[in-house]
TITI-501287 format. One line per 5 residues: number of its first residue (from 0); for each residue z, y, x of C-alpha. Coordinates in steps of 0.001 Angstrom, whole numbers. Each point is the difference from the previous one (the first is absolute). Layout:
<recs>
NUM> Z Y X  ...
</recs>
This chain:
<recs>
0> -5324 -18342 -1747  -1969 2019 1999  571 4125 -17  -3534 173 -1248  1243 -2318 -3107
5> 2675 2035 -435  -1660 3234 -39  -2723 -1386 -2876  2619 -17 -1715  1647 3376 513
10> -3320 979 -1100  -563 -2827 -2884  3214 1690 -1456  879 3593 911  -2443 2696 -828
15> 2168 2596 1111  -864 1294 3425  3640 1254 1049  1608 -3335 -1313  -2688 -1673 2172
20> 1124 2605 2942  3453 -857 -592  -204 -4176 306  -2005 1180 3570  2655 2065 858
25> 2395 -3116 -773  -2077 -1866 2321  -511 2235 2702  3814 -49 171  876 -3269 -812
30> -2745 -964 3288  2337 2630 1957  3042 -2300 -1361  -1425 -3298 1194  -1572 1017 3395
35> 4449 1161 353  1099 -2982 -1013  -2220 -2322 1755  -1213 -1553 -3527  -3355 -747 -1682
40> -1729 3320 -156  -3318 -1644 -2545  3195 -1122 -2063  1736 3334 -104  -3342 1753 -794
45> -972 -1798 -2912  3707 392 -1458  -275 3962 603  -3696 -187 -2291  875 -2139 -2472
50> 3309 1109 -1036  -754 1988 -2391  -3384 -1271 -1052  833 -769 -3516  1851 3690 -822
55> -2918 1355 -1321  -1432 -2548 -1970  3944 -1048 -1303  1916 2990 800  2991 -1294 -2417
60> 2887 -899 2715  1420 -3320 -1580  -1064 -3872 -95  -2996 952 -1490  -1275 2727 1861
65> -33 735 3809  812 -1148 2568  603 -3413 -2286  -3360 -3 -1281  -1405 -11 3269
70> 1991 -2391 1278  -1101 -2381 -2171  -3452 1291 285  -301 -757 3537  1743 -3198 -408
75> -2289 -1151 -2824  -3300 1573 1623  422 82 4016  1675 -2110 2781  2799 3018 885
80> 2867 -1632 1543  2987 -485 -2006  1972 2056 3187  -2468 3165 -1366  592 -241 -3648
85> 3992 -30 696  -566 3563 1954  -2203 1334 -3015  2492 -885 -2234  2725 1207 2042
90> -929 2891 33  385 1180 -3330  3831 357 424  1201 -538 -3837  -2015 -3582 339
95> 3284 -435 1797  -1799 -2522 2467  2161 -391 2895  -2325 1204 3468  648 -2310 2664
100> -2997 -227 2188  -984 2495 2432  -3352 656 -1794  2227 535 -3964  2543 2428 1830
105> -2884 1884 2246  -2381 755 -3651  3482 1057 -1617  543 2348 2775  -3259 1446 812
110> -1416 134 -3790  1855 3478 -1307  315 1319 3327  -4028 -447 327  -422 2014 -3075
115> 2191 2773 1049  -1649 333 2916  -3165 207 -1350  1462 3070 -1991  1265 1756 2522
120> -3042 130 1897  -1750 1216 -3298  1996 3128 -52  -905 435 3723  -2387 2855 671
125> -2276 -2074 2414  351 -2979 -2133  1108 -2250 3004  1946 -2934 132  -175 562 3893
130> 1346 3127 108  3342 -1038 -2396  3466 -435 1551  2341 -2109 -795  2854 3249 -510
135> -2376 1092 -2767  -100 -3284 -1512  3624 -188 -346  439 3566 -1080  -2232 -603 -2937
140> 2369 -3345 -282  2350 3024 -1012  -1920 1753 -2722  73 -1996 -3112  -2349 2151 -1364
145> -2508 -1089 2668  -1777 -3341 -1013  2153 -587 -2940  -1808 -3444 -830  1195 -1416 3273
150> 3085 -2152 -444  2261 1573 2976  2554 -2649 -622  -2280 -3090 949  -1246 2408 3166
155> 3490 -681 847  516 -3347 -890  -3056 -1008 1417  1552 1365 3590  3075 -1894 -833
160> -1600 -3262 168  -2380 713 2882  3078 703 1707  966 -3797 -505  -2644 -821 1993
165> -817 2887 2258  4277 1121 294  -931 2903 1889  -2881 1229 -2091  1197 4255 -1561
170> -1583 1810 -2712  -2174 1912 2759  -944 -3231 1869  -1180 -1260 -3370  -1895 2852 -966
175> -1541 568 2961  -1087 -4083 -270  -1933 680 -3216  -1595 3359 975  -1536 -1909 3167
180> -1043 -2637 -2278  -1424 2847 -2232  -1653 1688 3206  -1850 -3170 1323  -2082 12 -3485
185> 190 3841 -823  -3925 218 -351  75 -2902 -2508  2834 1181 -1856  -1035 3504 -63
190> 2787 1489 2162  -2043 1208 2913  -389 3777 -1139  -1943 2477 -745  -1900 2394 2554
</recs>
């Protein structure tokens, strides 16, 4: 599948522009991810966009609804790799599909984290995603009141298994991956600021 594919589909499906945003911010960081961990970077892009391309249209978590609808969607429809389905349905965590690939455990890790981002440079006054540091980011880890839809415990388990393949990776380290994914694509995604 090509990332043009994969983005008619994002579009095909998702008529929300900040769920749209988000599965570009996945990418952008998932790219980040695979240029890291010397891996397929067209693969890990068109995991990061079409995770969640079903949410809207099936929002209902379950067999049923996403991401198991669009699983079998894009097995039904479209030549996706079997390797990409596993990561989309890893990474809805009570699908309790094991994530043993680099590409399942990199969308687990970057997906929440991408979103909170995104927030945090929202609340910004400039609006920048190149302007945010990672000490904010983990301050407003802190503040459950911050964000409240993000799921703070997969931010964390996410980390945990990156660490199984990158031992040395920290909390900073990791955030600072995914805000320089974020950066690379900030006019796309909206990030670049205002002024």
């Amino acid at each position: 599948m090509t990332r043009e594919e994969a983005l008619a589909l994002v579009f095909e499906f998702t008529k929300s522009e900040s769920l749209r945003k988000h599965m570009l911010a996945v990418e952008a960081a998932m790219v980040h991810y695979a240029r890291m961990l010397s891996e397929d970077e067209n693969e890990f892009a068109i995991t990061g966009l079409l995770h969640d391309f079903d949410y809207e249209s099936h929002p209902d978590l379950g067999e049923n609804g996403h991401p198991f609808w669009g699983v079998k969607y894009l097995r039904e429809n479209t030549k996706t790799p079997e390797k990409i389905l596993e990561a989309i349905l890893g990474h809805y965590r009570e699908g309790n599909i094991t994530r043993v690939t680099k590409l399942a455990i990199a969308l687990f890790a970057v997906d929440e984290l991408c979103g909170f981002c995104t927030a945090a440079v929202y609340v910004r006054p400039d609006k920048s995603i190149h302007h945010l540091e990672v000490s904010s980011v983990k301050k407003k880890l802190k503040d459950k009141a911050f964000a409240k839809g993000v799921n703070r415990e997969d931010i964390a388990l996410g980390l945990e298994e990156l660490q199984s393949i990158v031992p040395d990776l920290t909390l900073e380290t990791h955030i600072e991956n995914v805000i320089n994914g974020l950066r690379a694509r900030a006019d796309a995604l909206g990030l670049a600021g205002v002024g």
